[in-house]
C-alpha positions, 0 to 999 in steps of 0.5 A: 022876205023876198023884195022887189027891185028897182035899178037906177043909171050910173051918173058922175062922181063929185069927188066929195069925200073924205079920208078917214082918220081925222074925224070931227068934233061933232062926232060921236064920242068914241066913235070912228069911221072903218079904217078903210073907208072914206066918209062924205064931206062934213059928215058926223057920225051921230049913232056908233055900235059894235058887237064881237060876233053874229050875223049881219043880214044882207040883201041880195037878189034872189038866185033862183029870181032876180027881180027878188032880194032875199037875205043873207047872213055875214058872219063876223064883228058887227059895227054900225055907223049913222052919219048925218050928212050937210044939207043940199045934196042928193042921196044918189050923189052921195050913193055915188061917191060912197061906190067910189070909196069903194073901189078906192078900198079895192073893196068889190061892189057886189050889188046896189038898189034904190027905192022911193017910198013905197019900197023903203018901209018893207026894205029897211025894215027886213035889213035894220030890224036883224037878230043882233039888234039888241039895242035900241040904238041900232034901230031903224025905227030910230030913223022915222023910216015912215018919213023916208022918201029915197033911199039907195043901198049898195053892199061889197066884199073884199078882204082887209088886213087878211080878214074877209069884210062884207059891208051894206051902206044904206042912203037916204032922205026924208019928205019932212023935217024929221029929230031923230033921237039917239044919244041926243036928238038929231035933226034932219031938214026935208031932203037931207040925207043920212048914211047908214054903214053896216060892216061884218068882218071876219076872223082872220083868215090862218093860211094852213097850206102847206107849200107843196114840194117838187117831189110831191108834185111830181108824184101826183103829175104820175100817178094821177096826171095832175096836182091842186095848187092852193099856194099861188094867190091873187087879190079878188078879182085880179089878175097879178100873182101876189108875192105869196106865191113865190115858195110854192113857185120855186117849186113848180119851177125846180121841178120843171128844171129837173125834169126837162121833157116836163110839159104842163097846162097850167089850168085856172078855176073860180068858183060860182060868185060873178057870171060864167063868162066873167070868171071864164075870162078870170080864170084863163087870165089867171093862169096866163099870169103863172105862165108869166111868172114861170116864164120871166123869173125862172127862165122856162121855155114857153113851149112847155107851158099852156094857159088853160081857164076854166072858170067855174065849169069844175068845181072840187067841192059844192059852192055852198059854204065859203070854205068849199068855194076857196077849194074851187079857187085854185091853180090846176098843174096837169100834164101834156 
């Protein structure tokens, strides 16, 4: 189902929350904050559920009609949190500081939304009523969405101890006093808010490469003028090489030794997640950053190394699955 849009300005963070970790003695039994996520101040989680495995729905604006928002899945353990949040903030306050725990996750905000009421009952109801809603507990319905009077939903990504995580948090109030029954009833006073945290993360991900050799390169610099580098890693979305990188590194580096008349373009590529002109500048930084590297560790002469970014512009495979997409991001050696 394709859903309308409605965008707010950003306003100030209030600082209001809290690590994770300590938990409270109103919470939940057995319940637990993500590990990697703060929750508001005075916060208790009220509903917990987890499955091993499907897929979490999550909305996103429609490629092909962005003043649509369609659904798509994330596969992966599924947990869902409901937090009753203290009287007397907004739920835009509370949108706010939850974008900021966010980045402090260095998790990357994708997208984000609000609605008032005649935006919430058909959108809350396509994101809480999902195939692995097999308990009654996870459902909307539980919430009265038909009391809710503004919500605001903000999705990100990133990866977490090796393991890709997509998460949706959903804010929001009610026009009226409303009890809400889950393991007990809850009551929620008019305009108080609750937060709604949906998280699928992903099996870790087994880095399979191969650290490409010197020899090897050299090869492929002969016989086809270029070689893929999938052993040089960033952060998503950053820029600094991570210490990953160095065995495949100190390849490219012998070889430059070895062969001194050796010149290279060291090429950056995305795949197709953000703007062109984003993953343009992206890419080109990336590159510059092996150049650096290249540079300052192994001592090789600058003039025999150029930084190309080519962003998302040449792509190896299609950028329809996520394995294809993590072939399309990747270092290109390809010689002067």
């Amino acid at each position: 189902m394709c859903i309308g849009v409605v965008r707010a300005a950003s306003l100030g963070i209030a600082g209001l929350l809290l690590l994770t970790g300590a938990g409270l003695a109103a919470d939940l039994p057995k319940s637990q904050d993500p590990p990697f996520l703060k929750r508001f101040q005075g916060s208790e989680i009220v509903n917990y559920e987890t499955v091993p495995f499907d897929a979490l729905q999550i909305a996103a604006p429609d490629p092909k009609n962005s003043a649509n928002w369609v659904l798509t899945p994330a596969e992966g353990q599924i947990t869902r949190l409901v937090y009753h949040v203290p009287s007397g903030h907004t739920t835009l306050e509370v949108l706010r500081n939850y974008e900021q725990a966010l980045k402090d996750a260095n998790l990357t905000q994708v997208d984000e939304r609000q609605g008032t009421t005649d935006l919430a009952r058909d959108f809350l109801a396509d994101i809480y009523h999902q195939s692995w809603d097999t308990n009654s507990d996870f459902n909307w319905t539980n919430l009265g969405r038909s009391g809710i009077q503004q919500f605001g939903y903000v999705t990100a990504k990133g990866t977490v101890g090796g393991r890709p995580v997509q998460l949706a948090i959903t804010v929001g109030n009610y026009s009226h006093p409303v009890d809400v029954v889950y393991k007990s009833k809850i009551h929620f006073d008019a305009d108080q808010p609750f937060v709604v945290v949906d998280v699928s993360m992903a099996k870790a991900v087994e880095n399979q490469m191969v650290v490409v050799k010197a020899a090897d390169i050299a090869d492929a610099l002969s016989s086809k003028g270029f070689i893929d580098l999938y052993g040089v890693y960033f952060d998503t979305d950053k820029t600094v090489v991570k210490p990953e990188s160095t065995a495949t590194l100190d390849e490219v580096a012998s070889l430059l030794k070895i062969d001194k008349s050796l010149k290279l373009e060291i090429s950056g590529h995305t795949d197709n997640t953000g703007s062109k002109d984003h993953n343009l500048a992206l890419s080109q930084a990336r590159a510059q950053a092996v150049v650096q590297v290249l540079v300052t560790k192994y001592g090789i002469d600058p003039k025999r190394l150029t930084a190309k970014g080519y962003g998302d512009t040449k792509p190896v495979a299609p950028n329809t699955t996520d394995d294809n997409k993590a072939k399309n991001r990747r270092v290109e050696l390809r010689k002067i």
